[in-house]
C-alpha positions in Angstrom: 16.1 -66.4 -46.5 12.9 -64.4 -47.6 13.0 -61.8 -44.4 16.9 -61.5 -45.2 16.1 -60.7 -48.7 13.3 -58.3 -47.9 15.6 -56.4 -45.8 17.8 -55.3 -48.1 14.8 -54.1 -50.5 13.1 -52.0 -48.0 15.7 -50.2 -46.3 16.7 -48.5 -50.1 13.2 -48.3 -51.6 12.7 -46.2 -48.1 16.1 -44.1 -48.3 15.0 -43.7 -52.1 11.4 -42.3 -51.7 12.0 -40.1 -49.2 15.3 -38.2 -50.1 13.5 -35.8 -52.3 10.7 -35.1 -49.6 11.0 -31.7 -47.3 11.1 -32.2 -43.8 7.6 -31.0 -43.6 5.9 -33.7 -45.9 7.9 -36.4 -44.1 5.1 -37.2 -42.2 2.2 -37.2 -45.1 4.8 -38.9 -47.4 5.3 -41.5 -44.4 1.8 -42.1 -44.0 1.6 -43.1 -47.9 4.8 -45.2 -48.3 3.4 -47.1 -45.0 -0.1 -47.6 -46.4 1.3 -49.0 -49.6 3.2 -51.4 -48.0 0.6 -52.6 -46.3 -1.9 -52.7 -49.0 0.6 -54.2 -51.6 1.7 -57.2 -49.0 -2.2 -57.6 -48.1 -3.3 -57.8 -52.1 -0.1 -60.0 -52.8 -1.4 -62.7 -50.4 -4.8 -62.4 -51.0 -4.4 -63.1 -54.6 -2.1 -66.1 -54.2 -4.6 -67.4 -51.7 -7.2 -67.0 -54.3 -5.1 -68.5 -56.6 -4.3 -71.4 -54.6 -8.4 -71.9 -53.5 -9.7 -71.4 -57.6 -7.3 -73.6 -59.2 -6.3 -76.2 -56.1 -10.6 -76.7 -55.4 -11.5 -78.4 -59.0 -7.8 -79.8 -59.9 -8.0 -83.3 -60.7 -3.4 -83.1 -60.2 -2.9 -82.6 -56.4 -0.4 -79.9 -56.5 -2.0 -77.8 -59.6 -3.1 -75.2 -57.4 0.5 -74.5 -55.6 1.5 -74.5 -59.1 -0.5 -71.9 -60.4 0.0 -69.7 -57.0 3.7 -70.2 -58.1 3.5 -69.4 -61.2 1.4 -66.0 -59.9 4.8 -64.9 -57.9 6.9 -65.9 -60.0 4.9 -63.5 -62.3 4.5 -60.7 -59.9 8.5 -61.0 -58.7 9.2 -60.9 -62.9 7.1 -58.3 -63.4 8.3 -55.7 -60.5 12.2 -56.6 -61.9 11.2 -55.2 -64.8 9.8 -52.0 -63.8 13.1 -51.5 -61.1 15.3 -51.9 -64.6 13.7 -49.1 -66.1 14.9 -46.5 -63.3 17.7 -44.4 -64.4 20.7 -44.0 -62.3 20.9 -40.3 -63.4 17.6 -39.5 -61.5 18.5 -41.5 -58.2 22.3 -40.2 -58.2 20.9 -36.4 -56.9 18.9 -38.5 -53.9 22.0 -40.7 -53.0 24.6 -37.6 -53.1 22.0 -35.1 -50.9 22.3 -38.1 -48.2 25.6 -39.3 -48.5 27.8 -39.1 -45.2 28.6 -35.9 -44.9 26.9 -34.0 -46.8 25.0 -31.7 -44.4 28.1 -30.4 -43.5 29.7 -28.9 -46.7 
């Protein structure tokens, strides 16, 4: 479910970040969209984890710390929603009509 999900984020952020890029920058602009990825999945889990180990260690409940680590996403997931609503359509309609089908032909 999660991987299924994931791929139908990735695939637009991509599309998204690098329509307004010139084919020389690709590569540099590549580099950085990778590299936040990877840093964003790698915090992500590492602060869950530390979640998880601070609250789950001293928690007299058994479950309190996959509660809390829970909780955390649940956080984070409500938290990047509401920075995606604040994107305007009018500044992502230019990107979608420069790589629409077809459009390097007109």
């Amino acid at each position: 479910g999660t991987g299924a999900g994931m791929a139908y984020v990735f695939l637009p952020v991509g599309v998204a970040a690098f329509a307004t890029i010139s084919s020389a920058d690709t590569g540099r602009a590549s580099v950085l969209f990778n590299a936040q990825n990877q840093l964003g999945g790698a915090s992500g889990v590492a602060l869950i984890s530390g979640i998880l180990a601070a609250v789950g260690a001293g928690a007299a409940q058994q479950f309190a710390g996959y509660y809390a680590a829970f909780a955390t996403a649940a956080a984070l997931a409500l938290i990047g929603a509401l920075i995606a609503f604040t994107l305007r359509d009018s500044e992502a309609a230019a990107s979608m009509r420069a790589n629409a089908p077809g459009a390097a032909m007109h």
